[in-house]
DRENKE-828226 format. One record per residue: x, y, z of N, C-alpha, C in turn; residue number from 1. Coordinates in steps of 0.001 Angstrom, whole numbers. Atoms other than C-alpha are relative to their C-alpha. Example, Ala and Ser with C-alpha at 12.3 -4.5 7.8 and 13.67 -1.06 7.14 Angstrom:
<atoms>
ATOM     n_x     n_y     n_z    ca_x    ca_y    ca_z     c_x     c_y     c_z seq
ATOM     890   -1190       0   12300   -4500    7800     900    1200       0   1
ATOM    -820   -1190     -60   13670   -1060    7140    -770    1090     730   2
</atoms>
This chain:
<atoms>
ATOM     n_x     n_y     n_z    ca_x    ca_y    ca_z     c_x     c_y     c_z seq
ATOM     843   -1200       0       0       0       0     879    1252       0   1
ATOM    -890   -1549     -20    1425    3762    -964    -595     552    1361   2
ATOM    -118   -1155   -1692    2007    5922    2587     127    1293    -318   3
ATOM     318   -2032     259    1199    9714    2869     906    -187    1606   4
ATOM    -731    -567   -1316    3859   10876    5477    -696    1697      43   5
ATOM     588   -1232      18    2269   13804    7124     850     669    1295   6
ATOM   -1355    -276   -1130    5420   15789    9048    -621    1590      91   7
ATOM     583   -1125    -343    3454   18674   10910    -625    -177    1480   8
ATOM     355    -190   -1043    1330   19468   13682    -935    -611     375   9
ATOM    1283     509    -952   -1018   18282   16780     139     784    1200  10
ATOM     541    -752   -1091   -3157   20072   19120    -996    -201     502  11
ATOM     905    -229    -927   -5419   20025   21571   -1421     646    -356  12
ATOM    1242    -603    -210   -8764   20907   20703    -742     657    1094  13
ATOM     764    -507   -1264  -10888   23222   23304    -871     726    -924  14
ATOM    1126    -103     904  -13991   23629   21293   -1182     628    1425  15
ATOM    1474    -397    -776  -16745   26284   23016    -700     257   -1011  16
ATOM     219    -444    1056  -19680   26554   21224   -1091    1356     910  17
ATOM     467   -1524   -1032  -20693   30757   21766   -1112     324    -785  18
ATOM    1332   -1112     707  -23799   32646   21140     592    1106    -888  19
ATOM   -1143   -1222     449  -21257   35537   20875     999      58     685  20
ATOM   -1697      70    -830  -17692   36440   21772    -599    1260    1141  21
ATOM     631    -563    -727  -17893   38067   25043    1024    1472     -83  22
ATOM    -805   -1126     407  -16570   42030   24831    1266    -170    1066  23
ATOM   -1083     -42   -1154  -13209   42916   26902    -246      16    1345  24
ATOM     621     437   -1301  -13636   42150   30500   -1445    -221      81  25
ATOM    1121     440      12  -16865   40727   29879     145   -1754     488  26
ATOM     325    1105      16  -17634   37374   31209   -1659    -938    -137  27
ATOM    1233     878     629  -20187   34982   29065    -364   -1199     671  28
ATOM    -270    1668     -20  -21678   31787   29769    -388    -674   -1559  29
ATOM     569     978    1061  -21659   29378   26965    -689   -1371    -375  30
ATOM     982    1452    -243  -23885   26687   25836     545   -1253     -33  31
ATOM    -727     922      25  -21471   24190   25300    1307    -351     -92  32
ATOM   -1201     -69     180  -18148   23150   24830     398   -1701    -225  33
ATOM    -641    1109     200  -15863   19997   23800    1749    -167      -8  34
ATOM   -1730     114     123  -12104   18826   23823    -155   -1509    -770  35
ATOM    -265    1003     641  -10809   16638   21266    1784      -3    -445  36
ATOM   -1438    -283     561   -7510   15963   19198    -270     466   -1120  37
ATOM    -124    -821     996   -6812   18184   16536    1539     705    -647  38
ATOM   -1476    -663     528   -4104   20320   14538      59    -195   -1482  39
ATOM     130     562    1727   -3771   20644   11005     442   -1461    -638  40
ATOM    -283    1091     -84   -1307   18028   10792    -769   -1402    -134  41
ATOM     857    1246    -578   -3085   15847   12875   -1794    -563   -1111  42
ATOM    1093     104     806   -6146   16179   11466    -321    -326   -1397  43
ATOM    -473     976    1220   -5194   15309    7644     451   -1194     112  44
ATOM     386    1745    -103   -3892   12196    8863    -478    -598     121  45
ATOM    1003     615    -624   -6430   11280   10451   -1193    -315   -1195  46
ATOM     711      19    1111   -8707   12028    7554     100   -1032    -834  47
ATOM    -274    1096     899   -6894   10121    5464     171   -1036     426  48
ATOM     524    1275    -601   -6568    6993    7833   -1385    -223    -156  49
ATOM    1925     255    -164  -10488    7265    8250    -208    -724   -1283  50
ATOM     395    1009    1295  -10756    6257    4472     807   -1096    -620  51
ATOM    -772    1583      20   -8130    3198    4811    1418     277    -400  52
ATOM   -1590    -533     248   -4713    5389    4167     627    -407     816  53
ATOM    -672     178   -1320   -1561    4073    5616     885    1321     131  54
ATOM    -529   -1258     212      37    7082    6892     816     106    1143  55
ATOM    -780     220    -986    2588    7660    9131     292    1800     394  56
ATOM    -255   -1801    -290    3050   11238   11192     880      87     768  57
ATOM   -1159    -255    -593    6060   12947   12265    -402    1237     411  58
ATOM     574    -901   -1137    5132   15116   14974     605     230    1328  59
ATOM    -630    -327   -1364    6100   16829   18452   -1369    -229     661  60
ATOM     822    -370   -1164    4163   16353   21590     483     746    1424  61
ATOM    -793    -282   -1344    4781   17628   25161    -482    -811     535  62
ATOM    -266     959   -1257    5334   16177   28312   -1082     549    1066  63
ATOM    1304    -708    -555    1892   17389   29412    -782   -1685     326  64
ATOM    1041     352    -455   -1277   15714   30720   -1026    -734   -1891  65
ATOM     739     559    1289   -2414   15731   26976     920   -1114   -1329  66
ATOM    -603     564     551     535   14208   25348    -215   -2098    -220  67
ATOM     380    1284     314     -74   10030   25528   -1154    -210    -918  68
ATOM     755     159    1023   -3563   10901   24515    -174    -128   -1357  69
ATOM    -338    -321    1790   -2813   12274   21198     823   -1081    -359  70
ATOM    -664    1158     872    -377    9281   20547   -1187   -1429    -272  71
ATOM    1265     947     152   -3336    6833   21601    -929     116   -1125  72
ATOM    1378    -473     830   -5713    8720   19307     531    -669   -1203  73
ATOM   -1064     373    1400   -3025    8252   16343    -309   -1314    -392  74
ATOM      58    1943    -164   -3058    4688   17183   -1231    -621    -356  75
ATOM    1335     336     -15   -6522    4337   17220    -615    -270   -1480  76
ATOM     226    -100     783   -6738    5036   13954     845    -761   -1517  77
ATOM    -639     812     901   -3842    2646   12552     822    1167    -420  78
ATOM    -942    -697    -185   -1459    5535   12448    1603     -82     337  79
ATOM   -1332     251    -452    2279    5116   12490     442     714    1059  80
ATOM    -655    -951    -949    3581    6672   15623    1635     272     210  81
ATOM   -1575     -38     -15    7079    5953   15476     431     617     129  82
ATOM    -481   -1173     184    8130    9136   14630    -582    1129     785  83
ATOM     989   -1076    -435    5815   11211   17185     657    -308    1504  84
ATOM    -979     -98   -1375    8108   12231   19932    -419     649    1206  85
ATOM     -67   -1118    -935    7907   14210   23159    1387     764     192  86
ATOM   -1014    -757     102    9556   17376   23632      -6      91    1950  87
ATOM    -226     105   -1459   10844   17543   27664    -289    1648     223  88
ATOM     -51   -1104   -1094    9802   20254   30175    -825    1007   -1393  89
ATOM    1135   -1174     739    6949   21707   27407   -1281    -113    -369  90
ATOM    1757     102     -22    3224   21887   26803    -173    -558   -1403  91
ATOM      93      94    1996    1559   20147   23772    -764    1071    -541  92
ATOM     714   -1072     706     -26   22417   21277   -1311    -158     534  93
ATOM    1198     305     -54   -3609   23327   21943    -647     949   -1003  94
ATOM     860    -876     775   -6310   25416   20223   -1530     286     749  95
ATOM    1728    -436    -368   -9246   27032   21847    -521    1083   -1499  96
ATOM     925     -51     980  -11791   26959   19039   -1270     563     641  97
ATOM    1574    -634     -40  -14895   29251   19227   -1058     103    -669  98
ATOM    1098     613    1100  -18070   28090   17268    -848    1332     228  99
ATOM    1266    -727     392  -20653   30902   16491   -1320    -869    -396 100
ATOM    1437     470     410  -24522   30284   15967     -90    -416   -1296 101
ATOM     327      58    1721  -23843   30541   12106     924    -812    -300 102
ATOM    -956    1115     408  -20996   27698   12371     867     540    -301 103
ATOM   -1665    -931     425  -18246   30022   11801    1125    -248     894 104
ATOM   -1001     214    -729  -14852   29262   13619     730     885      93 105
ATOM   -1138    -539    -419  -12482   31547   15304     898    -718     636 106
ATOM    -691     990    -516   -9327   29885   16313    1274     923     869 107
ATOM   -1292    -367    -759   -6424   30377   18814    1039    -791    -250 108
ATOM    -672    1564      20   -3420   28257   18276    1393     248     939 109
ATOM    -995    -255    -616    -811   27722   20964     871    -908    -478 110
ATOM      20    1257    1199    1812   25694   18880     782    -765    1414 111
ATOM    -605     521    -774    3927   24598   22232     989   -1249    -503 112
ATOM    -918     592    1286    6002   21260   21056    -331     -86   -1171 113
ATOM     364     -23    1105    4744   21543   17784    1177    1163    -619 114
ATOM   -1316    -979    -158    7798   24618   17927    1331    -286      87 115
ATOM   -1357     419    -499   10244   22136   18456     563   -1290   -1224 116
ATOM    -483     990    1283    9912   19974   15371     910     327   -1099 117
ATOM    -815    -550     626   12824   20366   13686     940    -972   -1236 118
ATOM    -431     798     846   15050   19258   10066      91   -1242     749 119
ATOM    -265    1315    -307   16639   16764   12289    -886   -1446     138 120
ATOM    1046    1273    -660   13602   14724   13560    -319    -871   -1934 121
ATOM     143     754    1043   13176   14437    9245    1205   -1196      -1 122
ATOM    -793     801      78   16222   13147    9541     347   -1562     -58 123
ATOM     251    1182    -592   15662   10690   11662   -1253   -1218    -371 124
ATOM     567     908     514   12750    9015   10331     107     139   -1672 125
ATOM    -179    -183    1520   14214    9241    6534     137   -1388    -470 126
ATOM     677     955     331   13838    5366    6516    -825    -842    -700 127
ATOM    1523    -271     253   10619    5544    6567    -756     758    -898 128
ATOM     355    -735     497   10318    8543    4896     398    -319   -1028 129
ATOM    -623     -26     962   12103    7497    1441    -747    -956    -421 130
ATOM     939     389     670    9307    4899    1253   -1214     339    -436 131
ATOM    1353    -389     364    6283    6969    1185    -328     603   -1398 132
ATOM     418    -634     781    4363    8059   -1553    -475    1662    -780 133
ATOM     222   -1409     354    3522   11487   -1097     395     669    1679 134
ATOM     -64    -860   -1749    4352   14446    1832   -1041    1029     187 135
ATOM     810   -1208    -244    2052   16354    3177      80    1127    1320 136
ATOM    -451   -1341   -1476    2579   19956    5230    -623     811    -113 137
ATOM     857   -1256    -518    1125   23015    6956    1262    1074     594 138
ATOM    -671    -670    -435    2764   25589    8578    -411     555    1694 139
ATOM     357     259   -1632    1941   24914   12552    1372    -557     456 140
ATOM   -1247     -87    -649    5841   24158   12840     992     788    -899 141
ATOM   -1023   -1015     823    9089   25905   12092     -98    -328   -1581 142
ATOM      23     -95    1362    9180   27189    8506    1480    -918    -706 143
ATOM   -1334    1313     303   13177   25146    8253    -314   -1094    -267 144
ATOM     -58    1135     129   11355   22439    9004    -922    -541   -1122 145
ATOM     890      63    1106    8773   22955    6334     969     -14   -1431 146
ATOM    -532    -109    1115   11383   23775    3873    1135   -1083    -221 147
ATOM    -713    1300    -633   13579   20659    5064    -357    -986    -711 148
ATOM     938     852     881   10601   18500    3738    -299      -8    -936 149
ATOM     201    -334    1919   10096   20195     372    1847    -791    -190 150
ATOM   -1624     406     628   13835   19423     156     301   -1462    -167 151
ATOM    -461    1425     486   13681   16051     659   -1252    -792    -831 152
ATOM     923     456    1401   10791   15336   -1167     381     245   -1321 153
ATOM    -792    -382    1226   12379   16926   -3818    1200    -763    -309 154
ATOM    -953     448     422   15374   15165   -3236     117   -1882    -397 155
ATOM     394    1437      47   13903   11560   -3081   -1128    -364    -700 156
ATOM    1216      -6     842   11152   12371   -5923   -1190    -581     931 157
ATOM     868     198    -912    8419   12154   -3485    -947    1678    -285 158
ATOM     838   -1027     387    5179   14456   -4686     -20     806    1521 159
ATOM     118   -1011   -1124    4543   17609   -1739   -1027     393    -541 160
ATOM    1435    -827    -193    1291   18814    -951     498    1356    1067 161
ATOM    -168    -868    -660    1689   22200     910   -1233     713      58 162
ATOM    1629    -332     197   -1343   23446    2792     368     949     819 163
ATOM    -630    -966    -761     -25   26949    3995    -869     719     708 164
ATOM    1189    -573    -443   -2202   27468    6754     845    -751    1356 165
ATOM     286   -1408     628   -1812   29539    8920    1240     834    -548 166
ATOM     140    -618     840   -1257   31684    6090    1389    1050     867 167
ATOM    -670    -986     301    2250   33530    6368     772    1144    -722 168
ATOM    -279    -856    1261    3542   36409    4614    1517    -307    -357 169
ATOM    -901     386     142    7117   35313    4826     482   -1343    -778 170
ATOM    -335    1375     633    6553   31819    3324     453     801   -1537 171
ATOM    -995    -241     383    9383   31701     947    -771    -710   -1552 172
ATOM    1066     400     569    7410   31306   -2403     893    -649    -941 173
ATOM   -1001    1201     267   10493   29696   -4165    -254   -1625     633 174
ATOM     187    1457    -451    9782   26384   -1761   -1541    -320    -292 175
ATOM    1348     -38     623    6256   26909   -2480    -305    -721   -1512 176
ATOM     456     695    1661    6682   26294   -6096     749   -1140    -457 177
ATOM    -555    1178     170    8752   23367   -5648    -723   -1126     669 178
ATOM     657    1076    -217    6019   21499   -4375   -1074    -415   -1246 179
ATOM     863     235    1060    3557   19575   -6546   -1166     453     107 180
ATOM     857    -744    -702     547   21009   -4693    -260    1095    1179 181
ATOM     188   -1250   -1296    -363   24503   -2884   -1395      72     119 182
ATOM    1929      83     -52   -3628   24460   -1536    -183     633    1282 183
ATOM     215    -882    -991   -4411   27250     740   -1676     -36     -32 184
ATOM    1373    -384     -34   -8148   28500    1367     -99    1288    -359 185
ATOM     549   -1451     964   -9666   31711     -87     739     979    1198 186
ATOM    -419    -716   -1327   -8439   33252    3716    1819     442      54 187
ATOM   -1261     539    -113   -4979   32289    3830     936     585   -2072 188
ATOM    -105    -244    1694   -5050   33136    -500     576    1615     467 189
ATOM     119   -1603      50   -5654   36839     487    1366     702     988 190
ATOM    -864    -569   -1223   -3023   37215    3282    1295    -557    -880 191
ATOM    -778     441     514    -763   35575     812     770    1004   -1353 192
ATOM     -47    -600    1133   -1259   38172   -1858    -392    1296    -559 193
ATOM     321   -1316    -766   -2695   41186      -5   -1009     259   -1420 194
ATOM     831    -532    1036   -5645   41213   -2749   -1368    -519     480 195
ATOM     880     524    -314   -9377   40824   -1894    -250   -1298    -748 196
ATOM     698    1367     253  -10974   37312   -2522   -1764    -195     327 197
ATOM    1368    -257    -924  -14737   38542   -1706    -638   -1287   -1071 198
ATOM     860     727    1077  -15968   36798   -5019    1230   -1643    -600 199
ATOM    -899    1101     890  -14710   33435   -7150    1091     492    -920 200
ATOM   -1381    -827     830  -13327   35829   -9657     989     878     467 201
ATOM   -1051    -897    -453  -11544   38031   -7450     944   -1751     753 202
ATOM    -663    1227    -535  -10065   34252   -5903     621    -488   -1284 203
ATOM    -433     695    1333   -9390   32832   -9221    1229    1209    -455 204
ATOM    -720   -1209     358   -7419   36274   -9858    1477    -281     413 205
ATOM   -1084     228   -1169   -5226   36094   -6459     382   -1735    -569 206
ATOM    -585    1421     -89   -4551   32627   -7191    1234    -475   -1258 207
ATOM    -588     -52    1464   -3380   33099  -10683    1231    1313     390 208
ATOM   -1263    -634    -512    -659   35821   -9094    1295    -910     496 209
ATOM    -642    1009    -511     754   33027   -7423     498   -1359    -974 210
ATOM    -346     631     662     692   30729  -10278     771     500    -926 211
ATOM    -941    -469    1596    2458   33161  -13005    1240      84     794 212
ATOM   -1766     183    -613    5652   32873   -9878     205   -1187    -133 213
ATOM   -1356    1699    -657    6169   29054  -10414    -829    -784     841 214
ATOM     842    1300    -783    3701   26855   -8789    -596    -562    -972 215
ATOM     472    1353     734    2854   23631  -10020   -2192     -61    -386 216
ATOM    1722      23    -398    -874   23373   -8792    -346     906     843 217
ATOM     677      85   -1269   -2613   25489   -6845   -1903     123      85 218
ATOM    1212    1108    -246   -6008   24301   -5385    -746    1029    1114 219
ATOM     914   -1240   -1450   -8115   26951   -3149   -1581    -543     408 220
ATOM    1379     325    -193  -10845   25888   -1223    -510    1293     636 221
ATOM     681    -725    -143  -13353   27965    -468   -1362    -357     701 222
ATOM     948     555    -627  -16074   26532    1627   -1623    -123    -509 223
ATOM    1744     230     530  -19944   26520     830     475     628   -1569 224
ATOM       1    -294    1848  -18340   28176   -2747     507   -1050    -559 225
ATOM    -589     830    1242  -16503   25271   -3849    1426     141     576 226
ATOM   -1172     -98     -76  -13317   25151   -4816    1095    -356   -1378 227
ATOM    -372    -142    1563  -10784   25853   -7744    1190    -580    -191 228
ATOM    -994     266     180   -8147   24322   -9502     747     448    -998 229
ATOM    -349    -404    1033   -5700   26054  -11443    1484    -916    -523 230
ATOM   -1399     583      67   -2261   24400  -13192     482     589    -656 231
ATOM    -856    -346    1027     907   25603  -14971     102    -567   -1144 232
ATOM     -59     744    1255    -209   23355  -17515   -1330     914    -849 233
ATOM     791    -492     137   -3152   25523  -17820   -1427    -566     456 234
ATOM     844     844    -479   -5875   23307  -16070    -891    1451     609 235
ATOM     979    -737    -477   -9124   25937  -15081   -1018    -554     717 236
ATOM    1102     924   -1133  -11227   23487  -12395    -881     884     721 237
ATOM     647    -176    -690  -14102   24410  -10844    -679    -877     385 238
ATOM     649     880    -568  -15551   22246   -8259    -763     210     940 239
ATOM     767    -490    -364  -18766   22407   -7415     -96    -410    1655 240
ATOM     -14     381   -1477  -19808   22593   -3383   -1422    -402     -30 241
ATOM    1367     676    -425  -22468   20184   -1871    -593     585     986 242
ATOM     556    -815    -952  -24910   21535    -247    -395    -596    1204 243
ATOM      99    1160   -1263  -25265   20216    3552    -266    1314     903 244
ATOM     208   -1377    -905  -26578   22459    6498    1030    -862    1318 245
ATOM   -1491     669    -912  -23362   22776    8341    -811     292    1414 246
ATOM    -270     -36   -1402  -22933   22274   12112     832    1239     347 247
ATOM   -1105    -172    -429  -19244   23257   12658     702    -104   -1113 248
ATOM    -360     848    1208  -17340   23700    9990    2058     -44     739 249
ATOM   -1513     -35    -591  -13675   23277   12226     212   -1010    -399 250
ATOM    -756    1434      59  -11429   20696   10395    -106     -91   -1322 251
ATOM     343      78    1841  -13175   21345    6750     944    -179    -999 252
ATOM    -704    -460    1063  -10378   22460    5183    1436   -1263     -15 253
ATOM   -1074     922    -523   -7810   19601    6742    -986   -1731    -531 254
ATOM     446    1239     303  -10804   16734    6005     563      29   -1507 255
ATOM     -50    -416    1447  -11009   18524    2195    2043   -1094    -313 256
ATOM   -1369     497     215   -6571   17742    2329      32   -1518     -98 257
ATOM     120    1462     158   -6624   14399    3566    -648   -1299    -790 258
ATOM     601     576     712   -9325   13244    1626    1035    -296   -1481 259
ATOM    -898     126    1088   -7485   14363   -1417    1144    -693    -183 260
ATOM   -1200    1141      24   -4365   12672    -402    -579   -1453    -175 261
ATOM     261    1082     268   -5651    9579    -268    -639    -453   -1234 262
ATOM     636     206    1289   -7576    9475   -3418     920     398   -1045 263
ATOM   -1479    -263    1170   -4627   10926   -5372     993    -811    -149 264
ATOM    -479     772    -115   -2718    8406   -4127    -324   -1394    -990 265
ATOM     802    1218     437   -5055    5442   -5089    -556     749   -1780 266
ATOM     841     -29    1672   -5873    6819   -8667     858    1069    -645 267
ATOM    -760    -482     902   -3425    9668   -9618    -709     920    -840 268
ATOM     850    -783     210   -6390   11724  -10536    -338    1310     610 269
ATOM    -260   -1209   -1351   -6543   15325   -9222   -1329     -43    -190 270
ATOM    1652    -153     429  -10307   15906  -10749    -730    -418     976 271
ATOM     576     803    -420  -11522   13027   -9433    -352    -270    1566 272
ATOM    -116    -133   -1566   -9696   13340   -5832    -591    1543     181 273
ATOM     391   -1075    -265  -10956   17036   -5769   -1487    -455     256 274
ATOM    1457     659    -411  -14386   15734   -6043    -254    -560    1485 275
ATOM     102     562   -1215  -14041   13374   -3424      62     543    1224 276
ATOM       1    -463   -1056  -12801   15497   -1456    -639    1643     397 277
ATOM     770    -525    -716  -15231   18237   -1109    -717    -432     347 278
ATOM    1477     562    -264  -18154   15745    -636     814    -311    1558 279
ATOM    -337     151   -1549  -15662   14613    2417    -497    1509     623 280
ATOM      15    -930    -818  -15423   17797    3770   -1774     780     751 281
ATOM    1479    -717    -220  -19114   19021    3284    -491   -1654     963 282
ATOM    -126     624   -1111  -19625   15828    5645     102     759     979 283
ATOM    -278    -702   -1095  -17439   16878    7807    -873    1327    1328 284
ATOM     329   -1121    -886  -19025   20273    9021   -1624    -207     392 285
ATOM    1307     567    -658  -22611   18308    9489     371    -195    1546 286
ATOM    -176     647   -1367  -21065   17108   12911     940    1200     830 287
ATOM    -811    -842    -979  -19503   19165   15807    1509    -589    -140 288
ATOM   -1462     465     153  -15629   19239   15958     865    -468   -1240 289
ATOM    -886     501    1393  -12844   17997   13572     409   -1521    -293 290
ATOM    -476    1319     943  -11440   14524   13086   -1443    -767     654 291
ATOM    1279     514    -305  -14633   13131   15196   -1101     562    -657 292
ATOM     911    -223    1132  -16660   14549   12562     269    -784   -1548 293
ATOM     -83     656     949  -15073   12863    9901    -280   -1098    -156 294
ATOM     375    1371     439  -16437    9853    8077     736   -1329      89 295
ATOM   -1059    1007    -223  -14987    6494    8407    -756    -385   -2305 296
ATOM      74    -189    1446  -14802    5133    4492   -1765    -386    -843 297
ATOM    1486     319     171  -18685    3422    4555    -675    1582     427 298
ATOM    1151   -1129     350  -20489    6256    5877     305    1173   -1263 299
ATOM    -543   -1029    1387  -18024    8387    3071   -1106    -431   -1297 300
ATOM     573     500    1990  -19441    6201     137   -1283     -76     126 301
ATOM    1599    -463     121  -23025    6409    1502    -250    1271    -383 302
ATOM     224   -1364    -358  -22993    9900    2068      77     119   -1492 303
ATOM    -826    -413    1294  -21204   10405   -1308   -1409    -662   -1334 304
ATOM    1318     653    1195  -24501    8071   -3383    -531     416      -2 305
ATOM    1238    -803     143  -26991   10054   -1970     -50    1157    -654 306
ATOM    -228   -1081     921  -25359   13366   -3101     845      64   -1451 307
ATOM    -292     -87    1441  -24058   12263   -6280   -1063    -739   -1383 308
ATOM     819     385     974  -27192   10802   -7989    -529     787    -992 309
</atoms>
């Protein structure tokens, strides 16, 4: 079976869900709340385990209270852990997530060991890593270590997905275009390229700035709009969004990744995996939270009959 190495981040979910954010020294009560595992990282692997991917993640934890969990969770899911270390005397990443009435997410992200993942740890599982099929990254650890991984994907012909989120202005757009896939969100597009994205065509615009520097693919999702694919080969994709009355949509954009990895993998089709993987995602934000919202591969291919007849 081809392996998606996914060398990035895990965090802590702290999911409230708010009526409204409460003003400065204001204290709210809210109607609910949850803790799960999460992290961009994390959460694309996971994705892509859910639909029968073997995948192996190279990751930091701390020497916290939450650290075993998150390796258990991994596990749970048929997850390689091998490579998913603890960092001594530091907190693991968390994220207090804030849900609005209208399903909208504000996020916090504390990256704690997720700060400590560094070239070397590629190093160290390069093993492992020189058998997988494809890499997939975010930018929830050092940018070295992001550009570490383009390097050796590059250097061991191994395809790179790069899902630059969150969205810095410093990412070095040279390593960018040495991956085979950039797939930001319409959010992360705009902070990338300091140009509005209100509409498809103002997104399709910004995206095409980025493609006349040297990128292979890039792939913008865009949530209840869809989501576009443009290539240096000249490829113009538009893929349509299913309509589902979201919950939550925290994790959308990480199910959307994973999905795609795995189906790109197994067929080598971007079209096809683009498809797939918005119907994952529009899933996804039916259910509260992030990887516990995602489908395992039966309820995927139900879900997926009813809205593709």
């Amino acid at each position: 079976m081809k392996t998606i190495a996914v060398i990035g981040s895990n965090m802590v979910d702290l999911i409230s869900y708010t009526e409204r954010m409460p003003k400065e020294g204001e204290t709210l009560e809210a109607p609910s709340f949850k803790m799960g595992c999460g992290g961009k990282g994390a959460n694309q692997a996971v994705a892509a385990a859910k639909l029968g991917a073997d995948v192996v993640m190279v990751t930091k934890v701390g020497d916290d209270m939450f650290a075993d969990n998150t390796i258990r969770n991994f596990q749970s899911y048929g997850i390689n852990t091998q490579y998913v270390s603890k960092e001594p005397q530091t907190s693991s990443g968390v994220a207090p997530i804030f849900v609005s009435p209208t399903s909208q997410n504000s996020i916090l992200i504390i990256k704690g060991a997720n700060e400590f993942l560094k070239p070397a740890d590629i190093d160290k599982a390069e093993r492992t890593l020189v058998e997988c099929s494809l890499i997939v990254l975010q930018l929830e650890v050092p940018l070295e270590t992001v550009y570490a991984a383009i390097e050796f994907g590059n250097k061991h012909n191994i395809p790179v997905l790069l899902n630059p989120a969150p969205a810095v202005p410093e990412l070095d757009i040279e390593y960018a275009c040495r991956c085979d896939f950039f797939v930001p969100n319409e959010t992360e597009l705009e902070i990338l390229v300091n140009k509005p994205v209100e509409t498809v065509e103002q997104i399709k615009e910004a995206a095409m700035i980025l493609l006349n520097k040297g990128l292979n693919n890039i792939i913008v999702t865009m949530g209840e709009k869809g989501a576009i694919w443009l290539s240096k080969d000249g490829k113009d994709v538009f893929i349509e969004p299913t309509q589902v009355n979201a919950m939550d949509t925290s994790g959308a954009g990480d199910a959307f990744i994973g999905c795609f990895s795995h189906y790109f993998m197994q067929t080598h089709d971007v079209q096809l995996s683009l498809e797939k993987a918005s119907l994952f995602a529009a899933f996804s934000v039916t259910e509260k939270g992030t990887q516990f919202s995602y489908p395992s591969i039966e309820q995927f291919e139900e879900f997926e009959t009813k809205h593709t007849k």
